[in-house]
Chimera marker file (.cmm) of the C-alpha trace (Angstrom):
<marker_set name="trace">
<marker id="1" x="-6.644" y="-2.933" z="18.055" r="1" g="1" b="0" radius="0.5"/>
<marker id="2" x="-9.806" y="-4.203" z="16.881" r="1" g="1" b="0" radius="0.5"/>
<marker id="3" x="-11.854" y="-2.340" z="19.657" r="1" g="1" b="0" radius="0.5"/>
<marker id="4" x="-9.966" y="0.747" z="19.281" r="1" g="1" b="0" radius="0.5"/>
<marker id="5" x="-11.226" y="0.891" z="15.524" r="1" g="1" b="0" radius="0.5"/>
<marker id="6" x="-14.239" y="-0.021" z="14.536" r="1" g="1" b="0" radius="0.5"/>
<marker id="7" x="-14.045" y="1.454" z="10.737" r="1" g="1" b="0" radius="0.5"/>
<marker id="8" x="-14.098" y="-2.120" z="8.167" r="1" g="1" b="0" radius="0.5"/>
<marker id="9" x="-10.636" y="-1.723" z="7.402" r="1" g="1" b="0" radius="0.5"/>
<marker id="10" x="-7.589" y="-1.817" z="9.439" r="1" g="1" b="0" radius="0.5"/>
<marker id="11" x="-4.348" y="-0.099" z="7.879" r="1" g="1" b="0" radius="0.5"/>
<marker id="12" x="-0.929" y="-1.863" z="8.604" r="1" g="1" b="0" radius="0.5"/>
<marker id="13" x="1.279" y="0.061" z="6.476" r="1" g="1" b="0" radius="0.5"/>
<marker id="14" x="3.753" y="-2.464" z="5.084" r="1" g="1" b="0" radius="0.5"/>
<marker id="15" x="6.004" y="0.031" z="3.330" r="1" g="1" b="0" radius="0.5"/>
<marker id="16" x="8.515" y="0.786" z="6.434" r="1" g="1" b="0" radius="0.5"/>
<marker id="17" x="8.890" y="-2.592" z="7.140" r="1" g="1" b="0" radius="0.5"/>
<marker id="18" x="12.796" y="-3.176" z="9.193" r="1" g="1" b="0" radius="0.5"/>
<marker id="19" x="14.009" y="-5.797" z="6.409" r="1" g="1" b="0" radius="0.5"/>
<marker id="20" x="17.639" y="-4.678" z="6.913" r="1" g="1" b="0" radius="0.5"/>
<marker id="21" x="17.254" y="-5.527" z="9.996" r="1" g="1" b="0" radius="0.5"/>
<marker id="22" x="15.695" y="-8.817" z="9.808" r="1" g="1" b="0" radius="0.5"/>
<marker id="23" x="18.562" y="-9.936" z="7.281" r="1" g="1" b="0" radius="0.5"/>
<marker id="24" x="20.591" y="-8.937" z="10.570" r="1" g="1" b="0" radius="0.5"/>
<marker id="25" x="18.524" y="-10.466" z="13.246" r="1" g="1" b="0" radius="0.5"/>
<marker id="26" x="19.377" y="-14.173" z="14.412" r="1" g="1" b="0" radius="0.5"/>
<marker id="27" x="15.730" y="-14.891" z="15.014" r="1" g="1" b="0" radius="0.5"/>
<marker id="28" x="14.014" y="-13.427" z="12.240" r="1" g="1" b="0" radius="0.5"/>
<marker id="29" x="16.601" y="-15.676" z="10.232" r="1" g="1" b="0" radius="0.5"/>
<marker id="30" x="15.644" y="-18.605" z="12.196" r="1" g="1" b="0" radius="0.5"/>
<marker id="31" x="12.102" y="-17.963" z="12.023" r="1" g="1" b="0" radius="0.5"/>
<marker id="32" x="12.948" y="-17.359" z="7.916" r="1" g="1" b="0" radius="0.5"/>
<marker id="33" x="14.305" y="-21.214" z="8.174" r="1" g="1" b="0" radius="0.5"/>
<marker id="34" x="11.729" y="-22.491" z="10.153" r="1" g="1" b="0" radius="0.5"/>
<marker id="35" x="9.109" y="-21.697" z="7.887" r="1" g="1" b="0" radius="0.5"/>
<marker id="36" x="10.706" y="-22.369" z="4.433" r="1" g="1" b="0" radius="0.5"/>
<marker id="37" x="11.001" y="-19.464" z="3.254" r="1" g="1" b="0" radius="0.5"/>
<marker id="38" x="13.492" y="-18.012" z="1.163" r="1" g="1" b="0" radius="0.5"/>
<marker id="39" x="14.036" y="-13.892" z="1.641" r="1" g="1" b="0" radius="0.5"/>
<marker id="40" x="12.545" y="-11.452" z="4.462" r="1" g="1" b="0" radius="0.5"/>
<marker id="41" x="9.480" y="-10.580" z="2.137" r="1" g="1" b="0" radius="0.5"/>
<marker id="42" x="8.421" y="-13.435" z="1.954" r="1" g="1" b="0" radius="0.5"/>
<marker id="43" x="8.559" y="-12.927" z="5.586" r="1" g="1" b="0" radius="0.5"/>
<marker id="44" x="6.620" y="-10.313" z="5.594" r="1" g="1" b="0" radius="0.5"/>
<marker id="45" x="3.745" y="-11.976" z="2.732" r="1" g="1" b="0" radius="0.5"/>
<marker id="46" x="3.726" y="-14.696" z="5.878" r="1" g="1" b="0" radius="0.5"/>
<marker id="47" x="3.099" y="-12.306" z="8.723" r="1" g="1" b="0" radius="0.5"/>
<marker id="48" x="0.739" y="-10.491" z="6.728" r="1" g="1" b="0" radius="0.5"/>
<marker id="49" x="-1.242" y="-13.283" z="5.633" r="1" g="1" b="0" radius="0.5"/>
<marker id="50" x="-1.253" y="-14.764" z="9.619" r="1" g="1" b="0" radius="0.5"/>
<marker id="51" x="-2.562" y="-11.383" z="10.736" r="1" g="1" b="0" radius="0.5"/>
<marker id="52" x="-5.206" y="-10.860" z="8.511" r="1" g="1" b="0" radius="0.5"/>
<marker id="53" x="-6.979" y="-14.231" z="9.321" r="1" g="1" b="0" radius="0.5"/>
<marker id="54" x="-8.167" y="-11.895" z="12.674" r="1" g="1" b="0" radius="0.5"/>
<marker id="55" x="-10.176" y="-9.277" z="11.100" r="1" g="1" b="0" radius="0.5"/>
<marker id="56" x="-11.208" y="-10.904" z="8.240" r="1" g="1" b="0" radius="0.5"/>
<marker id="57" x="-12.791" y="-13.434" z="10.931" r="1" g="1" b="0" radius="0.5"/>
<marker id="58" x="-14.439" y="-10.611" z="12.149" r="1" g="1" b="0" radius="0.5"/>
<marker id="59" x="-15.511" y="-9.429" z="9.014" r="1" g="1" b="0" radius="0.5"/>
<marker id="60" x="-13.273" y="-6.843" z="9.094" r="1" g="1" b="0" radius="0.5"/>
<marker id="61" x="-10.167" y="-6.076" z="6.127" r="1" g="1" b="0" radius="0.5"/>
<marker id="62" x="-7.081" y="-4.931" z="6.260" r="1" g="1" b="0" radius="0.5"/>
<marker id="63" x="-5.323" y="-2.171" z="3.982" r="1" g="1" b="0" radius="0.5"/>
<marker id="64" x="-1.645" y="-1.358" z="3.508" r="1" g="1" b="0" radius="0.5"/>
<marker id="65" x="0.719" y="-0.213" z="0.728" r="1" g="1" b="0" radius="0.5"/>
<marker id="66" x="2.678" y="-1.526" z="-1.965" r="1" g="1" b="0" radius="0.5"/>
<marker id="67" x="5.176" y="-3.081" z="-0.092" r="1" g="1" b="0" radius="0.5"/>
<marker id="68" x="1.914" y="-6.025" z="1.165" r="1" g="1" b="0" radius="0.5"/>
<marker id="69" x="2.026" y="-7.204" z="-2.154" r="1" g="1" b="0" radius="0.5"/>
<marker id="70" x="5.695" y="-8.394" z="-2.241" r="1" g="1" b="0" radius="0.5"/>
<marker id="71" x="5.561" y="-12.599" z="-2.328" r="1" g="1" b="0" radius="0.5"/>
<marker id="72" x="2.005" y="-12.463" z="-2.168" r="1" g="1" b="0" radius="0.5"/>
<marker id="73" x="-0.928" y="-11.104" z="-0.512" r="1" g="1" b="0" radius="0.5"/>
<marker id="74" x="-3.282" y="-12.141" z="2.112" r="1" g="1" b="0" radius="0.5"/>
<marker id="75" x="-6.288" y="-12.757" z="0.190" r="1" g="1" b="0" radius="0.5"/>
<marker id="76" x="-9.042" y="-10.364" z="1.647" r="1" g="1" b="0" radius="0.5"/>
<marker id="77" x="-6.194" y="-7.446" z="1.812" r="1" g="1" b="0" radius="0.5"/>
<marker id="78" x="-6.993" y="-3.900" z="-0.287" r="1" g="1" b="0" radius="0.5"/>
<marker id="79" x="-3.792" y="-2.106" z="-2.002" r="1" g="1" b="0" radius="0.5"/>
<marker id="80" x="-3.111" y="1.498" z="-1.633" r="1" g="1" b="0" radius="0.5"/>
<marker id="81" x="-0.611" y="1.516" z="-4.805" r="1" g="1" b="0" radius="0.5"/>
<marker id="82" x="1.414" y="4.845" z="-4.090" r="1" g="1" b="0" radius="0.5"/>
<marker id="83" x="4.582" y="4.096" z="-5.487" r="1" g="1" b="0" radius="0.5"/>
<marker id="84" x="3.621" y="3.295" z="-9.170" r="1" g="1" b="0" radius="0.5"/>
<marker id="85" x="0.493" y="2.167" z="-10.776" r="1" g="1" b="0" radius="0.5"/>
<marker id="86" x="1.763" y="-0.706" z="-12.601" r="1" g="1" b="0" radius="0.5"/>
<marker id="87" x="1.001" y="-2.072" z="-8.145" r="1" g="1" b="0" radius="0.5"/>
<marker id="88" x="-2.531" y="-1.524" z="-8.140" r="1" g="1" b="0" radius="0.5"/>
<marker id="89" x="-3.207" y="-2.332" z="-11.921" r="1" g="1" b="0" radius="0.5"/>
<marker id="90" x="-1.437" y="-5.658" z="-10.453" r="1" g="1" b="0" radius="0.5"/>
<marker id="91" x="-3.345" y="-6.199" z="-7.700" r="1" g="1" b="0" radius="0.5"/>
<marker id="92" x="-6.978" y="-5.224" z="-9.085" r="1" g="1" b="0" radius="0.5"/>
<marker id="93" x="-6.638" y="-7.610" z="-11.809" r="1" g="1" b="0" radius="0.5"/>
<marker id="94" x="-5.731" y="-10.349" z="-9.100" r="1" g="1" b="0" radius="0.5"/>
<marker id="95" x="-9.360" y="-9.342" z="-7.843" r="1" g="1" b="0" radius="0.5"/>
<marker id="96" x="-7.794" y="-7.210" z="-4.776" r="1" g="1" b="0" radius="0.5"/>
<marker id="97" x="-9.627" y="-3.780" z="-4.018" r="1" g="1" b="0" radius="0.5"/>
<marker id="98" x="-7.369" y="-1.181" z="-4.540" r="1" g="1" b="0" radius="0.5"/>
<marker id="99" x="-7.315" y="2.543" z="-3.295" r="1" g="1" b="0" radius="0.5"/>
<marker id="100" x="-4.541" y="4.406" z="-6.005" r="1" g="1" b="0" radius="0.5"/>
<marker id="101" x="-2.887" y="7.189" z="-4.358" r="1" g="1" b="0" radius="0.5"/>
<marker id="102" x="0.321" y="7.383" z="-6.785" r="1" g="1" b="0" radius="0.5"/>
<marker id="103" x="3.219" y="9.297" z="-5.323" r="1" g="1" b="0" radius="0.5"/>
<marker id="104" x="3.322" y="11.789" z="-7.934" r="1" g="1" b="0" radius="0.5"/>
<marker id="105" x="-0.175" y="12.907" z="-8.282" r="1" g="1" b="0" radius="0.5"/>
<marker id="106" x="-1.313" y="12.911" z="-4.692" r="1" g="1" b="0" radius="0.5"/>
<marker id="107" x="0.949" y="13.914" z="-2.418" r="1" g="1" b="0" radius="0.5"/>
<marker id="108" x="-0.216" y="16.971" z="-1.137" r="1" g="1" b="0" radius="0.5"/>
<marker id="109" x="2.964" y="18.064" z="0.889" r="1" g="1" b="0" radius="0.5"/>
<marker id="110" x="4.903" y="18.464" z="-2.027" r="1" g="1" b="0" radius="0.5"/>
<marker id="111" x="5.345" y="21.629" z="-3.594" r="1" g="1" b="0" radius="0.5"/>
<marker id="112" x="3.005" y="23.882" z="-5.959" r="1" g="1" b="0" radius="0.5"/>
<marker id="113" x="5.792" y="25.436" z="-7.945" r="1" g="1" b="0" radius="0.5"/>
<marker id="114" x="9.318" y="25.933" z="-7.371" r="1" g="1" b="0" radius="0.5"/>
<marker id="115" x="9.082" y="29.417" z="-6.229" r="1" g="1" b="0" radius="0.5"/>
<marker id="116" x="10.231" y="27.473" z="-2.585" r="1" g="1" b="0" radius="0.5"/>
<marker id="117" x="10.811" y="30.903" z="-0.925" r="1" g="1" b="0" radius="0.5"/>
<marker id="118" x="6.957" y="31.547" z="-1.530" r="1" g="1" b="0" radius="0.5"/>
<marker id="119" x="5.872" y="28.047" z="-0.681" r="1" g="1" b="0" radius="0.5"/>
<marker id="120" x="4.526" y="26.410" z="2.679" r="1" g="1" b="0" radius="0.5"/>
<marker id="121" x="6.760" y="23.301" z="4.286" r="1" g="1" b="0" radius="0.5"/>
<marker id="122" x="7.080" y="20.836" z="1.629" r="1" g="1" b="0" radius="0.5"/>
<marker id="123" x="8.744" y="17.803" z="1.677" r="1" g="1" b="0" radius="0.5"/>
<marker id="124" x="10.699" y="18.594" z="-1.691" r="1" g="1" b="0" radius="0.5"/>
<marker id="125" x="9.043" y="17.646" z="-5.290" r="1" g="1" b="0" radius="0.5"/>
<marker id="126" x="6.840" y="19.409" z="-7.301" r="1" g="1" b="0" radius="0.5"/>
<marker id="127" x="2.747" y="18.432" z="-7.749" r="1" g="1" b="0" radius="0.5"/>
<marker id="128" x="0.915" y="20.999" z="-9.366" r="1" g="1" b="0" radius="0.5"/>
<marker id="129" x="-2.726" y="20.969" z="-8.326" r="1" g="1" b="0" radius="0.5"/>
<marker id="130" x="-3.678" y="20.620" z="-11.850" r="1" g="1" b="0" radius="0.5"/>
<marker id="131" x="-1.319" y="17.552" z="-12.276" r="1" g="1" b="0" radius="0.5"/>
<marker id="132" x="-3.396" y="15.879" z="-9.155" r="1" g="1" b="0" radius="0.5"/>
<marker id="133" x="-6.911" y="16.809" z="-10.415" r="1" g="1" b="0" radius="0.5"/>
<marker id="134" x="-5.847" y="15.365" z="-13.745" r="1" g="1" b="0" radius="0.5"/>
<marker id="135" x="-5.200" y="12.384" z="-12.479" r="1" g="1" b="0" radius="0.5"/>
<marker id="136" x="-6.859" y="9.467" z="-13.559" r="1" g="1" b="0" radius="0.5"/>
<marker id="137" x="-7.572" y="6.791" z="-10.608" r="1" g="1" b="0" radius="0.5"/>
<marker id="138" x="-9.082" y="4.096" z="-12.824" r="1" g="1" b="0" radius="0.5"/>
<marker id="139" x="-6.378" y="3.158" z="-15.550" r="1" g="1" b="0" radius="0.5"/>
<marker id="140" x="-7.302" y="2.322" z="-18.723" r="1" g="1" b="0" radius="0.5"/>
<marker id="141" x="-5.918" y="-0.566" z="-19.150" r="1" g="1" b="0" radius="0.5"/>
<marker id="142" x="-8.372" y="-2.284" z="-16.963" r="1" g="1" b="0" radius="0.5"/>
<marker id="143" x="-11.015" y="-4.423" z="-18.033" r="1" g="1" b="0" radius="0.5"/>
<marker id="144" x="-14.849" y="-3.140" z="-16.540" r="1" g="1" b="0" radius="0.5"/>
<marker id="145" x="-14.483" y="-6.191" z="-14.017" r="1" g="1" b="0" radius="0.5"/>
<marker id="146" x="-11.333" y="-5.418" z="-12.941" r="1" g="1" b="0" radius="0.5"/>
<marker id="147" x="-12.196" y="-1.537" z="-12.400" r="1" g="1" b="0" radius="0.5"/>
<marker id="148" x="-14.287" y="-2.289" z="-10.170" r="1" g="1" b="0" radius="0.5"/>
<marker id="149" x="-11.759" y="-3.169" z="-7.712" r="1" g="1" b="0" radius="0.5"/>
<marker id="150" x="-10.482" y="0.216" z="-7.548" r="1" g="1" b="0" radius="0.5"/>
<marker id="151" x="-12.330" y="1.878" z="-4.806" r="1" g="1" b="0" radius="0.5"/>
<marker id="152" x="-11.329" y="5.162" z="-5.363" r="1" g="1" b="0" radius="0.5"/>
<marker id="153" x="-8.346" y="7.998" z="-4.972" r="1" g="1" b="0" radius="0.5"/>
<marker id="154" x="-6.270" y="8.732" z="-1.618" r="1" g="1" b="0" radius="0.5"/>
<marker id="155" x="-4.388" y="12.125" z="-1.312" r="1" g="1" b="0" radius="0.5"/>
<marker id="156" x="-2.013" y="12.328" z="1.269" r="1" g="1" b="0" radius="0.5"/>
<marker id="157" x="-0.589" y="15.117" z="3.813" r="1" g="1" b="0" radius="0.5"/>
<link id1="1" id2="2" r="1" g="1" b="0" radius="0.2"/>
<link id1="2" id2="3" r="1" g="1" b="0" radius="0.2"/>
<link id1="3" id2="4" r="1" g="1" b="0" radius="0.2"/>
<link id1="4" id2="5" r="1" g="1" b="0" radius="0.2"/>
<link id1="5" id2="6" r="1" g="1" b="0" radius="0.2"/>
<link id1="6" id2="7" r="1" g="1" b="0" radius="0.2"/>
<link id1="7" id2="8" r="1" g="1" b="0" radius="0.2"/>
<link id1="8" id2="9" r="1" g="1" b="0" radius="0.2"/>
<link id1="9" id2="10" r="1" g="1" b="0" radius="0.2"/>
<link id1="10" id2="11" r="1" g="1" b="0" radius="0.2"/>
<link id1="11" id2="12" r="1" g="1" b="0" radius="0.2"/>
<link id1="12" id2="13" r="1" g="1" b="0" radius="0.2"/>
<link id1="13" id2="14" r="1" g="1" b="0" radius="0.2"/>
<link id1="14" id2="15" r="1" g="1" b="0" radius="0.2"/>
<link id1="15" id2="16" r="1" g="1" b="0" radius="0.2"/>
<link id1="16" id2="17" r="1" g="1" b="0" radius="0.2"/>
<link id1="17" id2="18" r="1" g="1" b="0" radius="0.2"/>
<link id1="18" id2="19" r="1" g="1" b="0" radius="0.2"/>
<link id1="19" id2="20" r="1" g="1" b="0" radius="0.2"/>
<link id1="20" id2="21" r="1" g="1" b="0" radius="0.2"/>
<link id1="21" id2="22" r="1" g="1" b="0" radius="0.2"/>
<link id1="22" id2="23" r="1" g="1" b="0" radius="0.2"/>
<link id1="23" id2="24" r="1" g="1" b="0" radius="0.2"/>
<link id1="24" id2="25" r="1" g="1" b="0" radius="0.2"/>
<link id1="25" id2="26" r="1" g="1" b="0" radius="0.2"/>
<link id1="26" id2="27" r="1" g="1" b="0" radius="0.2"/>
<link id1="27" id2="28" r="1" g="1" b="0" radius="0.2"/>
<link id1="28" id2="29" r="1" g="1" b="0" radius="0.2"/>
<link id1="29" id2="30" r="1" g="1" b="0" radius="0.2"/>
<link id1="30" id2="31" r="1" g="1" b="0" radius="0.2"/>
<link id1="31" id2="32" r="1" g="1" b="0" radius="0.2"/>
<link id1="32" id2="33" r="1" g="1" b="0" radius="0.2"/>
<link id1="33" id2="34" r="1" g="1" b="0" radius="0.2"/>
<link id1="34" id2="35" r="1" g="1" b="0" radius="0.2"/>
<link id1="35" id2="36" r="1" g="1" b="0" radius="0.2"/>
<link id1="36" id2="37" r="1" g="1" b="0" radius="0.2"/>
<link id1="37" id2="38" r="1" g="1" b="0" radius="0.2"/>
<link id1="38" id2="39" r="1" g="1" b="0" radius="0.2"/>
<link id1="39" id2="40" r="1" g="1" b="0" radius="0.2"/>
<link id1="40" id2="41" r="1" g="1" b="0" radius="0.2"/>
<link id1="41" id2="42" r="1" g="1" b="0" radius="0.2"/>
<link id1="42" id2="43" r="1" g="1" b="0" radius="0.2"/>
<link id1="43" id2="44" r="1" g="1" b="0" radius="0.2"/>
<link id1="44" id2="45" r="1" g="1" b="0" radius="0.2"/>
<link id1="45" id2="46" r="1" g="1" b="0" radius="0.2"/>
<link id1="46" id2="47" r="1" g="1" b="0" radius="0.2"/>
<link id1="47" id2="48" r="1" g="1" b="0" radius="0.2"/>
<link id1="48" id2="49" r="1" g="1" b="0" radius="0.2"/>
<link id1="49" id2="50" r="1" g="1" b="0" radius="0.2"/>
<link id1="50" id2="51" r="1" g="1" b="0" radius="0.2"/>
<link id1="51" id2="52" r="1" g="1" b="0" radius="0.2"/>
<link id1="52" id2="53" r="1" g="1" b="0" radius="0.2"/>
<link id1="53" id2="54" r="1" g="1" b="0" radius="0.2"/>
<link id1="54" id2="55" r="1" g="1" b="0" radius="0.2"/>
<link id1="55" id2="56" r="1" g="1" b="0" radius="0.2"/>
<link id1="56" id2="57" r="1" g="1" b="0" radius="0.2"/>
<link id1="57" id2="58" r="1" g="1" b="0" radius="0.2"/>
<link id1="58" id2="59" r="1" g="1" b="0" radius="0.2"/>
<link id1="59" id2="60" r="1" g="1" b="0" radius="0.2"/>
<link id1="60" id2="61" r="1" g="1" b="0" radius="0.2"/>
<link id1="61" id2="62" r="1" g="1" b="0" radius="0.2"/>
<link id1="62" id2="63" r="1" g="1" b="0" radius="0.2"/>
<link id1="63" id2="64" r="1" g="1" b="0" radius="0.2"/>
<link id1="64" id2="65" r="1" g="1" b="0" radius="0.2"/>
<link id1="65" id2="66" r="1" g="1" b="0" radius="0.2"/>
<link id1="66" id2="67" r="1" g="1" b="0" radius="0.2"/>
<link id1="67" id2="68" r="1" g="1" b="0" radius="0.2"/>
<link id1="68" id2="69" r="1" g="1" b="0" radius="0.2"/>
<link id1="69" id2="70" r="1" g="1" b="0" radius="0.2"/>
<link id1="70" id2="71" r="1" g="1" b="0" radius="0.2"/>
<link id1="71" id2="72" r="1" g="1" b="0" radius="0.2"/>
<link id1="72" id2="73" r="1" g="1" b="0" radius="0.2"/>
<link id1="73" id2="74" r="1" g="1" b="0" radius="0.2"/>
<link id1="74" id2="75" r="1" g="1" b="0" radius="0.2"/>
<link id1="75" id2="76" r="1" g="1" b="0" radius="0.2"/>
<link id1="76" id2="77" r="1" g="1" b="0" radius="0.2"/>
<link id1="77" id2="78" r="1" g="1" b="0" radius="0.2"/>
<link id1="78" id2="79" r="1" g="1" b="0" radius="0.2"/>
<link id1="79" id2="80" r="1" g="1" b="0" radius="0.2"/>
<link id1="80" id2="81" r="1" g="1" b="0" radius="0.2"/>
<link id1="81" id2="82" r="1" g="1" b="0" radius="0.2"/>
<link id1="82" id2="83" r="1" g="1" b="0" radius="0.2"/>
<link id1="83" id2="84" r="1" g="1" b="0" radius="0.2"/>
<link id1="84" id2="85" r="1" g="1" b="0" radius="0.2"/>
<link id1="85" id2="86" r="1" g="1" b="0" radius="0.2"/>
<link id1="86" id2="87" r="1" g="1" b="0" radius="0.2"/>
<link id1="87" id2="88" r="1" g="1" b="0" radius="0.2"/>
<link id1="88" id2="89" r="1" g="1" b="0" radius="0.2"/>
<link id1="89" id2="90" r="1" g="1" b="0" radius="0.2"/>
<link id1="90" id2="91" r="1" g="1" b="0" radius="0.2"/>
<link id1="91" id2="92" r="1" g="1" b="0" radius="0.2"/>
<link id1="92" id2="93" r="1" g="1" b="0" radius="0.2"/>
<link id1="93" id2="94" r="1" g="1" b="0" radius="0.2"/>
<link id1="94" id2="95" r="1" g="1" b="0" radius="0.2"/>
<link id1="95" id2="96" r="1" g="1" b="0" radius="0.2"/>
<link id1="96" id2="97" r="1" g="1" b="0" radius="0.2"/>
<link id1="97" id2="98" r="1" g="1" b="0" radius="0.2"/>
<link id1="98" id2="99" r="1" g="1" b="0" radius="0.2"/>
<link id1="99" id2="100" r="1" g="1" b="0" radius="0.2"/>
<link id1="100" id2="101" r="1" g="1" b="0" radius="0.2"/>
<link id1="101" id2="102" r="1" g="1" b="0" radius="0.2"/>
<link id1="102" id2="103" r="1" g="1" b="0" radius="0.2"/>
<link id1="103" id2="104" r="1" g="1" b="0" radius="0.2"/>
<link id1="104" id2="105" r="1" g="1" b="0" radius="0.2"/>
<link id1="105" id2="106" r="1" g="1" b="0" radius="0.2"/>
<link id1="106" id2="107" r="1" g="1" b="0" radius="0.2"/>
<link id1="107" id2="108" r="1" g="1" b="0" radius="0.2"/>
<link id1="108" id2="109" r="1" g="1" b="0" radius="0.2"/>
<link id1="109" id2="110" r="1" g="1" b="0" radius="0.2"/>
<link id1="110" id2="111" r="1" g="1" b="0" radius="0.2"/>
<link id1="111" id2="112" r="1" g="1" b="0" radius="0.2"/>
<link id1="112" id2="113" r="1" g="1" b="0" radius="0.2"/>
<link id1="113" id2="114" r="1" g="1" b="0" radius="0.2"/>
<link id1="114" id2="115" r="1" g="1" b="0" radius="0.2"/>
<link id1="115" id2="116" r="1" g="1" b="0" radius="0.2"/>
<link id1="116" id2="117" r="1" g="1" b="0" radius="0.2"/>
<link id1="117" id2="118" r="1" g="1" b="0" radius="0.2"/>
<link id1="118" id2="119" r="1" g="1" b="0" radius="0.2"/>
<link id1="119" id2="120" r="1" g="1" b="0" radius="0.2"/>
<link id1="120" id2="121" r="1" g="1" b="0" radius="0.2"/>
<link id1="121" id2="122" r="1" g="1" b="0" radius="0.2"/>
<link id1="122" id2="123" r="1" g="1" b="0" radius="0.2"/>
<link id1="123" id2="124" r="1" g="1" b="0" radius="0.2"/>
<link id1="124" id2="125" r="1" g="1" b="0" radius="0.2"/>
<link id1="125" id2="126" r="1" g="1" b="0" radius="0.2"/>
<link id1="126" id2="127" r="1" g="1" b="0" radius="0.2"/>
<link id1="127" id2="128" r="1" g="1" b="0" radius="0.2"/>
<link id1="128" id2="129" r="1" g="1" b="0" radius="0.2"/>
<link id1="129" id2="130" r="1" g="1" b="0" radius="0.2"/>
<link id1="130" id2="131" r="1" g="1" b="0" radius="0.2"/>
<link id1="131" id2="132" r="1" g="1" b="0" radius="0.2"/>
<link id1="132" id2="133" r="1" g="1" b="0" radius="0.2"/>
<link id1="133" id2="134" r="1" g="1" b="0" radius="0.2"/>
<link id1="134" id2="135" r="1" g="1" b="0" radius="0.2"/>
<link id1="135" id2="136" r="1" g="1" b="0" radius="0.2"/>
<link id1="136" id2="137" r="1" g="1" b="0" radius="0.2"/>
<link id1="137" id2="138" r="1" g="1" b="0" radius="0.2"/>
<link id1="138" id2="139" r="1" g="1" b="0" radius="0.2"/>
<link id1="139" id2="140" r="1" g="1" b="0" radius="0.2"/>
<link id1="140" id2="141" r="1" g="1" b="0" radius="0.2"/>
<link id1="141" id2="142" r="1" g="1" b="0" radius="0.2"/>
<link id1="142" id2="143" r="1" g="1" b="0" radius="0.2"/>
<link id1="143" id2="144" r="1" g="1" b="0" radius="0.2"/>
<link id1="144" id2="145" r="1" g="1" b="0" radius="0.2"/>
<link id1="145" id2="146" r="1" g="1" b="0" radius="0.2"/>
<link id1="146" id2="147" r="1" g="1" b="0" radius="0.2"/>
<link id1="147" id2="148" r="1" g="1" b="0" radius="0.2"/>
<link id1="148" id2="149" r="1" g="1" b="0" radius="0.2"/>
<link id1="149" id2="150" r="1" g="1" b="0" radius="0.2"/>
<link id1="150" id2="151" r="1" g="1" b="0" radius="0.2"/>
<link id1="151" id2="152" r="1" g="1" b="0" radius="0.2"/>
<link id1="152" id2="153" r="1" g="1" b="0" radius="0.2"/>
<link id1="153" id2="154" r="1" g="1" b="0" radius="0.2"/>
<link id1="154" id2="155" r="1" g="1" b="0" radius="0.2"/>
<link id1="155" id2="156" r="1" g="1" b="0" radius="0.2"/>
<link id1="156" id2="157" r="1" g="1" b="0" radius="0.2"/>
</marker_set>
């Protein structure tokens, strides 16, 4: 995977992770007991943290939602904090980079207003282009050192 994309980071999602059906798989439970650990994200902090010893050997970093920062994150990981902020407020001020791209300011493929018959596909809310250009990607509440891990805005399509 490493050949196929040479950009510095390397996405790995983490928010559609199967945990349903780890709680119902035999060996993800024994693998869960093997290791000590207690619940199936702290399954996934584990896999995480395994996998991103290979790009971060090869100077490389790895990027993935929210859902990475359940029971702890690999150290060299970035955030993209899309469900809430309170995520990648969390994460900067543990000294991870952080891309915001907050569900309800930057998702692109929701509606513009709720005239629907006048509207392109949508996938069903409502995100006024003004609400997503008003939208602050470095909160407030962050101290200048800890703003700096905030690498910038992601919309999504």
């Amino acid at each position: 995977m490493l050949d196929l994309f040479p950009s510095q980071f390397i996405h790995v999602g983490g928010d559609e992770v199967p945990k349903k059906q780890w709680r119902d798989s035999s060996g993800a439970q024994a693998r869960l007991r093997e290791l000590g650990l207690h619940n199936e994200d702290e399954l996934q902090s584990y896999f995480i943290r395994r996998m991103d010893t290979f790009p971060t050997f090869l100077g490389r970093r790895f990027i993935g939602r929210d859902e990475i920062l359940e029971s702890g994150l690999a150290s060299n990981a970035t955030v993209i904090s899309w469900m809430v902020k309170a995520s990648g407020i969390a994460a900067a001020r543990a000294g991870h980079d952080v891309v915001m791209s907050p569900v309800h300011h930057t998702y692109f493929d929701y509606f513009q207003s709720w005239k629907i018959r006048q509207e392109p596909l949508a996938i069903g809310d409502l995100l006024p282009l003004k609400k997503a250009y008003n939208d602050e990607p470095v909160p407030r509440s962050l101290s200048p050192e800890e703003a700096k891990h905030i690498l910038g805005a992601q919309g999504q399509v």
